[in-house]
C-alpha positions in Angstrom: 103.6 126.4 124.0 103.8 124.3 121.0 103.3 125.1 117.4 101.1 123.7 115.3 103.9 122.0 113.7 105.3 120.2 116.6 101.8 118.5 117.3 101.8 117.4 113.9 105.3 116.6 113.7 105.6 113.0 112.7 101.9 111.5 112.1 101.0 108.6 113.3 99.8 105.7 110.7 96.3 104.9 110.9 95.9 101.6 112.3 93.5 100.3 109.3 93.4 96.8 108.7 94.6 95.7 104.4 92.0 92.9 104.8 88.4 95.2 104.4 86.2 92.0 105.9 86.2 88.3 105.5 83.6 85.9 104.3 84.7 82.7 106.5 88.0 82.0 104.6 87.6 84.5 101.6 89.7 87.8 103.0 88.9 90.6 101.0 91.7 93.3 101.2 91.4 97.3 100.6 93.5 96.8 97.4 91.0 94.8 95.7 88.0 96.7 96.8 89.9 99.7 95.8 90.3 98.7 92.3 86.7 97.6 92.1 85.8 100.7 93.1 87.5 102.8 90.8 86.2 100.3 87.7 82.9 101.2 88.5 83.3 104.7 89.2 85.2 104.8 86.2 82.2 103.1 84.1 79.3 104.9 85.2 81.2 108.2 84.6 82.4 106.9 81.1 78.2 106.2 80.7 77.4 109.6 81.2 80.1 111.2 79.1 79.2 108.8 76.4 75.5 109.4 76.6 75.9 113.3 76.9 76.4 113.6 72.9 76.6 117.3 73.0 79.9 116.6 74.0 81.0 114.2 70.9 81.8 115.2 67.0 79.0 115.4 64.7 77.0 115.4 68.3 76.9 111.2 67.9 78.3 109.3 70.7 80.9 106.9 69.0 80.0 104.1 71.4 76.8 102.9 73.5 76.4 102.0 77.2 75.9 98.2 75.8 78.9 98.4 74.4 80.6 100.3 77.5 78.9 97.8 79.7 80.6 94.9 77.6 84.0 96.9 77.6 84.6 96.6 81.3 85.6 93.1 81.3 88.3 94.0 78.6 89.5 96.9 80.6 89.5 94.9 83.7 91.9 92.4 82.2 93.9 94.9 80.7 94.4 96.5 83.8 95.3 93.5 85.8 96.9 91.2 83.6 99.2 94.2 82.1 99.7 95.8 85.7 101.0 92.3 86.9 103.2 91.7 83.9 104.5 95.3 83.7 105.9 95.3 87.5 107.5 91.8 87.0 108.9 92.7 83.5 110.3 96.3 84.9 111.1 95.7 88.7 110.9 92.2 89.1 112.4 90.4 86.8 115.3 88.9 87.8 113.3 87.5 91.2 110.4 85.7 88.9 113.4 83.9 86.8 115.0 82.6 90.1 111.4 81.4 91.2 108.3 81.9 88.8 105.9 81.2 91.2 106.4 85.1 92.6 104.5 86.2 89.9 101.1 85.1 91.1 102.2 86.6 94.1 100.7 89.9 93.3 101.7 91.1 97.3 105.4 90.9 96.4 105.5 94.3 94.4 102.0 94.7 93.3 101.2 96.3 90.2 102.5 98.6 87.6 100.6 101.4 86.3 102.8 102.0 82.9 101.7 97.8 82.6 98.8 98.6 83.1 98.3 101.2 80.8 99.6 99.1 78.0 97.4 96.0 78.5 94.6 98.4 78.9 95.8 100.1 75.4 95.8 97.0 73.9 92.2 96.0 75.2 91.0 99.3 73.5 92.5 98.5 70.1 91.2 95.2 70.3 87.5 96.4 71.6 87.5 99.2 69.3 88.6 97.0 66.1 86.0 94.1 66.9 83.2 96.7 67.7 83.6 99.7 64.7 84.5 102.0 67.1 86.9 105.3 66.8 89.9 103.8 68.4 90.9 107.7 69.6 87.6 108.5 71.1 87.5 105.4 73.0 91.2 106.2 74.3 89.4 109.6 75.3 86.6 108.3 77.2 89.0 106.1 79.0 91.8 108.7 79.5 88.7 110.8 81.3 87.7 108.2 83.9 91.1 106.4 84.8 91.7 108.9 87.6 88.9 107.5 89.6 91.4 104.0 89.4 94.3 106.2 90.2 93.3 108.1 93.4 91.5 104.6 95.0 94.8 103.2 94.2 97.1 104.6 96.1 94.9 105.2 98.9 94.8 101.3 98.8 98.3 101.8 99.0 98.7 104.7 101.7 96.4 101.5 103.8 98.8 99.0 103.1 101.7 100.7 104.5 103.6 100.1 101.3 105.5 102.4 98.2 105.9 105.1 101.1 108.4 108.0 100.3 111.8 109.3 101.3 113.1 110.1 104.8 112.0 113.3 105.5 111.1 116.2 108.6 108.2 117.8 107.3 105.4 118.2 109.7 103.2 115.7 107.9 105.7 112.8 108.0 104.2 109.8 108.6 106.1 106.6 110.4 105.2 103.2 107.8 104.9 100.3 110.1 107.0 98.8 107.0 109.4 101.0 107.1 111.6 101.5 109.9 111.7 103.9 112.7 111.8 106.6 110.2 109.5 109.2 109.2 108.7 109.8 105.4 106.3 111.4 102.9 103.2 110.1 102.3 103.8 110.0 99.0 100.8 107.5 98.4 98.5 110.3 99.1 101.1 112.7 96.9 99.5 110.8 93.9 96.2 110.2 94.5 96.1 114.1 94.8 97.5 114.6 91.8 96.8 111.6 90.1 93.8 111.5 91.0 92.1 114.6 92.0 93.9 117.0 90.3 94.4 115.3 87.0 90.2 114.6 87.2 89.4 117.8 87.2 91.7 119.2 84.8 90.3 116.7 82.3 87.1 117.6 83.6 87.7 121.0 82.6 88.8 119.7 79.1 85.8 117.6 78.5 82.5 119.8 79.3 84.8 124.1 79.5 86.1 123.1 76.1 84.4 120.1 74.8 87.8 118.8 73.7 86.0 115.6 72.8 85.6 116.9 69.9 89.0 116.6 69.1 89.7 113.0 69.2 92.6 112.1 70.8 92.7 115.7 72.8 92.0 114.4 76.0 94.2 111.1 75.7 96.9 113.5 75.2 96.4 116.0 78.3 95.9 113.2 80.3 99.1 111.0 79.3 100.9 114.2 79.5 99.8 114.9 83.0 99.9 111.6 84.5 103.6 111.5 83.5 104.3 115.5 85.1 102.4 113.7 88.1 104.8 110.6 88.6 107.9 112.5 87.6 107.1 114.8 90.5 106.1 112.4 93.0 109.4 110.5 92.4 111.2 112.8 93.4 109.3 112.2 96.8 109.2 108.3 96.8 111.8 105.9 98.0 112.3 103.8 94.7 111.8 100.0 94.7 114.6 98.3 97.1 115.4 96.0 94.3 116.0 98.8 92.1 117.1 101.8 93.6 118.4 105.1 92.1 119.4 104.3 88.5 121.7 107.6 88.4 123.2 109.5 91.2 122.4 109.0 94.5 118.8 110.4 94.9 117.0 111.2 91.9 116.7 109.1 89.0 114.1 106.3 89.3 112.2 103.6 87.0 109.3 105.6 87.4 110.9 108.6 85.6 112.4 106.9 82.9 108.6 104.9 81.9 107.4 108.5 82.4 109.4 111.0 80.5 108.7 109.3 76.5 104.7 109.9 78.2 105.2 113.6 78.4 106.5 113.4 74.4 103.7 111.1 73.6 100.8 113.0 75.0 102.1 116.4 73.7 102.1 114.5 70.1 98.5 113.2 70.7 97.6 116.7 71.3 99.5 118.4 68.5 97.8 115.4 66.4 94.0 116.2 67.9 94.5 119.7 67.1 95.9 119.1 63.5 93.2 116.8 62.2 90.2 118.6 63.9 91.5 122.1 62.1 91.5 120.1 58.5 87.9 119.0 59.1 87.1 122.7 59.6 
């Protein structure tokens, strides 16, 4: 009689159309919708933590829902623009300088989330600068909500059949339609567990157990920090970028790693730094 894990042994891949529906010409794929999706997730969360004042220094909010409602489009373009950028300067490059046009080809690699994360740093200071507002608590009420972007990411992803992990026997394996005859770890879904899910809740935890919004900067720490533990772990699941490969050895040392292990460094500073300046306002 056969075990459970022999009938799970090698999943298949869902049969799920990228393309969610088309308006006559206009084909609208999972990808975008997921991104859309985790924007305004993102936002109306970010409008309840920054209405909830209780939660904030001084208990004033340091920004209104107008001016969240106006940050979107910055963040948006942060996101995209950097993502873009950050996988062509960091995996792509040497394919864009042989033909440029592969950059606006946004299926050919995607996006990056460490580009990403710097255009959308750089939309903060800008946002934050033009508008008075406390450049660390507006990192905060980001860092809270980007999960929400994270986990619909990579189940975008985990759709697409694409940035599937290593060969592998375990009784969730999962054949990729884009990637041989060979069954690997879902390590799409790897992510958005921890990326996502996980890392959500521990900063929920942050946010209303300990009201760590108090300390500005706090939560942009725990949550660089923990995205980077995240990725560094889920590498070690994930076939790297063909173009790329294993930077050192044979199986272990990826881009990924190297963009995340400064993160660790940096979030533990941001949270050292939270700590340090909330204790001399005591």
């Amino acid at each position: 009689m056969p075990t459970a894990a022999d009938l799970l042994a090698i999943m298949p891949f869902p049969d799920i159309d990228p393309i969610a529906f088309a308006i006559g010409p206009l084909a609208i794929h999972w990808y975008g919708l997921a991104y859309v999706a985790g924007i305004l997730l993102g936002w109306a969360y970010a409008r309840r933590l920054a209405a909830n004042e209780s939660l904030w220094p001084g208990n004033v909010s340091p920004i209104s829902r107008t001016q969240l409602d106006d940050f979107i489009v910055w963040a948006a373009l942060g996101v995209v623009l950097g993502g873009r950028l950050g996988y062509i300067f960091f995996y792509d490059l040497p394919a864009v300088l042989r033909s440029p046009v592969r950059a606006l080809q946004i299926w050919n690699g995607g996006m990056s989330f460490h580009g990403g994360l710097t255009g959308t740093t750089i939309a903060m200071i800008l946002f934050a600068r033009r508008n008075a507002i406390p450049i660390w608590s507006l990192f905060d009420i980001v860092a809270a909500v980007v999960p929400f972007g994270l986990f619909f990411g990579r189940i975008a992803n985990f759709i697409n059949g694409e940035l599937w992990g290593r060969l592998t026997d375990v009784p969730w394996a999962v054949v990729f339609p884009t990637g041989g005859p060979f069954a690997r770890h879902p390590s799409q879904l790897y992510e958005a567990g921890l990326e996502g899910i996980v890392l959500l809740l521990v900063l929920a935890a942050f946010v209303f157990g300990m009201r760590a919004l108090k300390s500005p900067g706090f939560i942009t720490g725990v949550f660089v920090c923990g995205y980077a533990l995240s990725r560094i772990f889920v590498e070690f699941f994930r076939e790297p970028d063909a173009q790329l490969g294993y930077l050192l050895g044979t199986n272990w040392l990826t881009m990924g790693m190297v963009l995340s292990f400064p993160m660790i460094l940096l979030g533990l500073w941001a949270m050292l730094r939270a700590r340090r300046q909330a204790a001399l306002q005591l």
